[in-house]
C-alpha positions, 0 to 999 in steps of 0.5 A: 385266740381268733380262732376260738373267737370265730369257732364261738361265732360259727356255733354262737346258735348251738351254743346258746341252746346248750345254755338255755338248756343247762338253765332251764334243766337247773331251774327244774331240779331246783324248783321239783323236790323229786328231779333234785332229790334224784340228781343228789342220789346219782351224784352220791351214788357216782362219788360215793363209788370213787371214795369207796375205791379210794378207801379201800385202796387206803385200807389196802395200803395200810395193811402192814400197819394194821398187822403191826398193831395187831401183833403187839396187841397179841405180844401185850395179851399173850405176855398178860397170859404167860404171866398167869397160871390160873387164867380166872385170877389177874396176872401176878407181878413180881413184887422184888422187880414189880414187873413180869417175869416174861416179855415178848418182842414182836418181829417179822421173819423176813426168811425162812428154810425149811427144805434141808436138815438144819433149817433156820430162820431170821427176824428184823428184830436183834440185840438192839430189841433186847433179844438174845441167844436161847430165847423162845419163839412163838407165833399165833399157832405155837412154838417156831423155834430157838434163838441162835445169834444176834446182831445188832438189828437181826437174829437167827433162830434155830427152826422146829425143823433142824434135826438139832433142836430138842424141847421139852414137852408134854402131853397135856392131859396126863402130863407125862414129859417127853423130848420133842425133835424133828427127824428131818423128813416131813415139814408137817411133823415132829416127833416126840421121844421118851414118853413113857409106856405108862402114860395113856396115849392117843391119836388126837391128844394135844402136846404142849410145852412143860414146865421144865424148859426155860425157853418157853412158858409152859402149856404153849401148843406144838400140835396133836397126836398123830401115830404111835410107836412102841420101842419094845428094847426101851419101853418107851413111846415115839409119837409123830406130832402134827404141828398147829404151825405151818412152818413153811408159812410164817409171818410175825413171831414173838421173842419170849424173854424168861427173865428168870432164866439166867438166874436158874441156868446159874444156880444150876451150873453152880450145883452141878460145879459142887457135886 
């Protein structure tokens, strides 16, 4: 304290200078619209800085919250579009449960393979979200995969890239069904087997899913045409197939849920039991 109290004394004139040139510097701007309006434009120009740093660190941390608002925006739309076949016409609901026929879980893959034959990836979402083996996987760009086993919190799906994997698909224009597979070589590619001679084919058409599979909704992308090969002992196309989906980069992805497909699986297996 005493030696606060004699640097006060030893400064007392330089101090008393800095006072008086605070007030007067006060009295200035309060009495000059101009020197006020312009300390208030540097003063909102300084803190205007900090809360923009501020809030685009806010913004920044609340990424991960935003992304999961927009994928179950994507899950409600989709599901509206799944439900549909005639996209000008609202969706129609099934009257005997008075609810869609399709629904779709939202999850994260948390990983991912994609360097070896029979590559599989896994998701933060399991029976507990109602998902179940044999569902379909999707995200924003096309079809990821096949649901293969649940746990409680997690499942794992059997990738686009596992040799093992076969879909059923079409080409779009012309509608004419083939097997979708992957030969186990090129993450980029897929190949789809059995189109016949008789459909028109050609570098660039779009390949989707068909209407036979229970797993997926019908029309969903895979990718587009890329080389043609001709089995002249079978008569039918290979085609290479660029996928839309990257699959060495994914992020969320929606479980589809066929609530109709048990009941077709059963109706199957009970025909084939008669036969």
């Amino acid at each position: 304290m005493q030696q606060i109290f004699n640097f006060v004394l030893k400064n007392s004139n330089r101090l008393l200078f800095l006072l008086l040139l605070v007030l007067s510097f006060v009295l200035t701007i309060q009495s000059h619209s101009y020197h006020k309006s312009k300390i208030i434009s540097s003063a909102n120009f300084f803190t205007g800085g900090i809360y923009e740093k501020i809030n685009n660190i806010d913004e920044y941390f609340g990424l991960r919250a935003q992304n999961e608002e927009l994928a179950q925006e994507n899950a409600r739309l989709k599901s509206i579009l799944f439900n549909q076949k005639d996209t000008t016409k609202l969706p129609e609901i099934d009257t005997t449960k008075g609810i869609n026929k399709t629904v779709i879980t939202v999850a994260k893959v948390i990983h991912n393979s994609y360097s070896i034959q029979e590559n599989f990836i896994t998701i933060n979402k399991g029976s507990m979200s109602g998902i179940k083996p044999n569902m379909g996987v999707i995200n924003s760009a096309g079809i990821v995969g096949i649901v293969d086993n649940t746990s409680k919190n997690y499942a794992t799906i059997i990738s686009l890239l596992n040799v093992n994997i076969k879909i059923n698909a079409k080409i779009k224009k012309s509608n004419h069904f083939g097997t979708l597979s992957w030969n186990g070589k090129n993450t980029g590619f897929a190949q789809l087997t059995d189109v016949p001679r008789l459909a028109g084919v050609r570098k660039g058409d779009t390949i989707v899913t068909g209407s036979e599979s229970r797993v997926f909704p019908e029309n969903i992308g895979i990718g587009t045409i890329d080389h043609v090969y001709i089995d002249n002992e079978t008569n039918y196309y290979t085609l290479d197939i660029k996928l839309f989906n990257d699959m060495t980069n994914l992020g969320h992805v929606y479980v589809i849920k066929n609530k109709d497909a048990d009941e077709i699986i059963n109706l199957e297996n009970q025909s084939k039991k008669d036969e």
